[in-house]
MARKOLVO-351284 format. One record per residue (C-alpha): residue in one letter; x negated, y, z negated. Coordinates in steps of 0.5 Angstrom, whole numbers, padded with zeros to 4 digits, always signed. Layout:
! MARKOLVO-351284
AXYZ;...
! end
This chain:
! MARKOLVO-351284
X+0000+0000+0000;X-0001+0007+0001;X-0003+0013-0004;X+0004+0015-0003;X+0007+0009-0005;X+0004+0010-0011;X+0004+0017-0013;X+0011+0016-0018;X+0008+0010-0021;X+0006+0014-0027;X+0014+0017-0028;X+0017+0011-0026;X+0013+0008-0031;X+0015+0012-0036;X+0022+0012-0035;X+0023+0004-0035;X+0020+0004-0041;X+0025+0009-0045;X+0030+0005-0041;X+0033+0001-0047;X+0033+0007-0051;X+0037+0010-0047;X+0042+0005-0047;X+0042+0005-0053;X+0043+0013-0054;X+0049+0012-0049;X+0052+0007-0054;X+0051+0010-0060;X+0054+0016-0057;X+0060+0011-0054;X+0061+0010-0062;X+0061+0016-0065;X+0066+0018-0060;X+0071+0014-0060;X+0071+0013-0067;X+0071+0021-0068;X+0077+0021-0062;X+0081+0016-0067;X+0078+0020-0074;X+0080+0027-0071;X+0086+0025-0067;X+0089+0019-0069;X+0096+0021-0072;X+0097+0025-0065;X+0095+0020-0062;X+0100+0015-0064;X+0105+0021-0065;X+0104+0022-0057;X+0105+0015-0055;X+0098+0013-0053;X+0095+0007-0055;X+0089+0007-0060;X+0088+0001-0055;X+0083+0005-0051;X+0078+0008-0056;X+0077+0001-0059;X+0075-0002-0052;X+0070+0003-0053;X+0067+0001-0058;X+0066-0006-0057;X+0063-0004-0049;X+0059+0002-0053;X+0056-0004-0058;X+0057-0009-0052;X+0051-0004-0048;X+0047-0004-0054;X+0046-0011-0054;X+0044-0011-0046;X+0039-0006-0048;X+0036-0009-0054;X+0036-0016-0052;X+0035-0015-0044;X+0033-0010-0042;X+0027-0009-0047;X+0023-0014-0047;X+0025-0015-0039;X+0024-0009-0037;X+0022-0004-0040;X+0015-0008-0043;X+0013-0010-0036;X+0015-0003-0034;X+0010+0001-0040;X+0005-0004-0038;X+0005-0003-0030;X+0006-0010-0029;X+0010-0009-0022;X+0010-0016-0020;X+0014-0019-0026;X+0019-0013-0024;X+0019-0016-0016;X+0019-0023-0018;X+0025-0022-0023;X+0030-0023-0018;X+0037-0027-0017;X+0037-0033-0011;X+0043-0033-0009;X+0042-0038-0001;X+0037-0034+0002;X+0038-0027-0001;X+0034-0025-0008;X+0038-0019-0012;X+0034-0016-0016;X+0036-0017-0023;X+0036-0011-0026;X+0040-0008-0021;X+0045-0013-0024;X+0043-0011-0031;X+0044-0004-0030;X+0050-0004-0026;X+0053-0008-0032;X+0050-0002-0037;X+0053+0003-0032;X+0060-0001-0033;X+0060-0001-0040;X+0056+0005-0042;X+0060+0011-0044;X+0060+0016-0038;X+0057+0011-0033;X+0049+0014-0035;X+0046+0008-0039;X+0045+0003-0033;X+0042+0010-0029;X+0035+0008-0031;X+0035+0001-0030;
! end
C-alpha cells in the first residue's frame, strides 16, 4: 500500500480503541434518559395514555448496547484497534458462501440499533 492509504492510520486507531467506550456512554446516557422521562413524567404519561412500555425497552436495549460493547466490541475491536494489528481487524469476518461480512459492521450495526439516537454503533 501506499502512503496515502496509511496517512489516517493513527486517528483511525484512535477512535477504534475508544469505540467501546462510546457505546458505553450511548448506553448510559440511554439510561439516564428513559428513567428521567419516567421519573419527571410518568404520571403525564400514564394520564396521556402513553405506555411507559417505550421507556423501559430503552432501558433494557441501553443495557443491551452496554453488554455489546464491554463483552465484544472491546476485546475484539477495540484492542486490536489500540494495537494496530490490522489484520486480526481483516480476517474478522463472517463467511457466508463466497461473501466475507465483516463482523464489525454486523456489531456496529447492532449498537446502531440498540443504541440511543443510533450514534453508539457510528465508531465501529
Amino acid at each position: 500500500m501506499g502512503e496515502s492509504e496509511w496517512q489516517h492510520a493513527s486517528w483511525v486507531s484512535t477512535l477504534g480503541k475508544w469505540a467501546w467506550v462510546i457505546g458505553v456512554l450511548n448506553g448510559l446516557i440511554g439510561i439516564f434518559w428513559s428513567l428521567f422521562q419516567i421519573f419527571s413524567f410518568g404520571g403525564l404519561i400514564l394520564f396521556l395514555g402513553v405506555s411507559i412500555l417505550g421507556q423501559v425497552w430503552n432501558i433494557i436495549a441501553s443495557i443491551v448496547g452496554i453488554a455489546i460493547a464491554l463483552l465484544i466490541i472491546r476485546p475484539k475491536f477495540s484492542n486490536p484497534c489500540g494495537a494496530k494489528d490490522w489484520d486480526a481487524l481483516y480476517g474478522w469476518v463472517l463467511n457466508l458462501g463466497g461473501t466475507n461480512i465483516p463482523w464489525m459492521f454486523i456489531w456496529g450495526l447492532i449498537l446502531f440499533l440498540f443504541g440511543w439516537y443510533g450514534w453508539g454503533g457510528l465508531a465501529v
